[in-house]
C-alpha positions in Angstrom: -21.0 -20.5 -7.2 -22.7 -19.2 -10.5 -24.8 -16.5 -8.2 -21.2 -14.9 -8.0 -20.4 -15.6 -11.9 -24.1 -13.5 -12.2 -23.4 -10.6 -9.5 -19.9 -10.4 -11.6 -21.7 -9.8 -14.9 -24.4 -7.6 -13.2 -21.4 -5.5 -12.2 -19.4 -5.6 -15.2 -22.6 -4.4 -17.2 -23.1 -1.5 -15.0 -19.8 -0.8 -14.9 -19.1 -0.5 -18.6 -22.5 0.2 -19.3 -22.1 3.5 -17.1 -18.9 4.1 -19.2 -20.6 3.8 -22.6 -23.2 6.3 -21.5 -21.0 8.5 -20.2 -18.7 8.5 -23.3 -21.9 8.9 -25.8 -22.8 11.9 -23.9 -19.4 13.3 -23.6 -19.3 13.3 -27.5 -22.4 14.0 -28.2 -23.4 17.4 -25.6 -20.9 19.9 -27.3 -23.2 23.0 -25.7 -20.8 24.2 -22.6 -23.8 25.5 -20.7 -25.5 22.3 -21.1 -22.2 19.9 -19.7 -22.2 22.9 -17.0 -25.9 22.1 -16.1 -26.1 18.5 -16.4 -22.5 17.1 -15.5 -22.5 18.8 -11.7 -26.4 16.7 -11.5 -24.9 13.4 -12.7 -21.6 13.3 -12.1 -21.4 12.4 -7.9 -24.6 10.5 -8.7 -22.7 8.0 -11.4 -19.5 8.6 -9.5 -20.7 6.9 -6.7 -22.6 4.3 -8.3 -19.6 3.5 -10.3 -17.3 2.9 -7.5 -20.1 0.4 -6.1 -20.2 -1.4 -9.3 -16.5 -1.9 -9.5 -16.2 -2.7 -5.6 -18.3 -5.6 -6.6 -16.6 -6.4 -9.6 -13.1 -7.0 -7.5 -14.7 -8.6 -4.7 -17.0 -10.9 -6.9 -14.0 -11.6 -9.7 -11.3 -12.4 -6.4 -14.0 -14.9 -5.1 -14.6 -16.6 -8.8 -10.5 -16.7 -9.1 -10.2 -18.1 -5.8 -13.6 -20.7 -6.2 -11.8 -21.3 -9.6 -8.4 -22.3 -8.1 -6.6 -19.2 -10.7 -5.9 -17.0 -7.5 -3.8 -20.2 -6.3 -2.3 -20.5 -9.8 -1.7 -17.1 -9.9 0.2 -17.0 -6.5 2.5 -20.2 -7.4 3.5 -18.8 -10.7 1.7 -21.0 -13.2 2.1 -20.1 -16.5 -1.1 -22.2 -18.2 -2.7 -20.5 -20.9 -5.6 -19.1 -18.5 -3.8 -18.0 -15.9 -1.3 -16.1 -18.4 -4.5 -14.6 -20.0 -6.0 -13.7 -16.5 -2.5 -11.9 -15.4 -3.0 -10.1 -18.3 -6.3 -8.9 -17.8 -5.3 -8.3 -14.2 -2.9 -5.9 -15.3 -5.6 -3.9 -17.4 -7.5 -3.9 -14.7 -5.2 -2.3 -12.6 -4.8 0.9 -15.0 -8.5 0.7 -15.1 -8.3 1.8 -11.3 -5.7 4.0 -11.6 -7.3 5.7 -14.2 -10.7 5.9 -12.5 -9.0 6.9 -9.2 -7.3 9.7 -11.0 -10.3 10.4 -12.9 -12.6 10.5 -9.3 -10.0 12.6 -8.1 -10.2 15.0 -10.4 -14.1 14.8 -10.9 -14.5 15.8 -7.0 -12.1 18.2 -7.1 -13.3 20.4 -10.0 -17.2 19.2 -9.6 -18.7 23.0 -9.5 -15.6 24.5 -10.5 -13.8 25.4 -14.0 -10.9 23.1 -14.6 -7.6 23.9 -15.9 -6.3 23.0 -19.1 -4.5 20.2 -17.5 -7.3 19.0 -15.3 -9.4 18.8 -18.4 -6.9 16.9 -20.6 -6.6 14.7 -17.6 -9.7 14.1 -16.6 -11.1 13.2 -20.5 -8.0 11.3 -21.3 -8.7 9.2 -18.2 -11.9 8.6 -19.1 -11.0 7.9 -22.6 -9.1 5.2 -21.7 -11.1 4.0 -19.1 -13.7 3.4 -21.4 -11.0 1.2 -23.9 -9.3 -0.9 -21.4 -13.1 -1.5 -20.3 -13.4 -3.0 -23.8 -10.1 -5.0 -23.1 -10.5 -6.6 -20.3 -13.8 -7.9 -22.0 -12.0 -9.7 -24.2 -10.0 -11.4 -21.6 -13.0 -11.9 -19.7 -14.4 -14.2 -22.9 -11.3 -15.8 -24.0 -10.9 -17.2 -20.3 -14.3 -18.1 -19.7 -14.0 -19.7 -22.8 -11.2 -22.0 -21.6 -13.0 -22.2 -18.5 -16.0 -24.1 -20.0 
């Protein structure tokens, strides 16, 4: 089963890979009529792309839990070191879709449109922390496939 192990790591690269970009050039393009211009363009275009890459991810890191045996674990209530540390990562993962739900919400919602000021604090504080938790649920992703081999 590594071709899965591989499609997951494609995915997670794209996925936090999009993120990263996305943060840098939300920092970095402080001209309003430029994030006017180029956000509208790139925005669906990522958008989508992004849901894709995280489809993947969930599909691709169920079959590796399952293959693994941790889904099992995980359904019986094991409390090993691994499955403790994927439960946890699990559970950043799930504010990870939240967050990008709310954020995609949002995104479509307001695409060629002003935001309001509450929009706007929700939609860059979603990303915000969809671009930590990414960084998170990295770490878990070593330390268990560190146990794991």
């Amino acid at each position: 089963m590594n071709w899965i192990l591989y499609i997951h790591l494609i995915a997670a690269m794209a996925w936090i890979g999009g993120s990263i970009f996305l943060f840098v050039l939300g920092i970095t393009l402080r001209d309003k009529e430029q994030q006017h211009a180029i956000y509208p363009v790139i925005g669906p275009i990522f958008g989508y792309f992004e849901i894709v890459a995280l489809i993947i991810l969930l599909l691709s890191g169920t079959w590796l839990a399952y293959d693994s045996g941790l889904l099992n674990a995980l359904a019986i209530g094991d409390h090993s070191k691994i499955v403790d540390l994927l439960r946890i990562k699990l559970w950043f993962v799930l504010l990870i879709i939240i967050a990008s739900l709310l954020h995609f919400y949002i995104a479509l919602k307001t695409n060629t449109k002003a935001r309001s000021l509450l929009e706007n604090l929700i939609s860059r504080g979603s990303s915000l922390l969809i671009f930590f938790l990414n960084l998170v649920v990295v770490y878990y992703a070593i330390l268990i496939r560190g146990i794991i081999h």
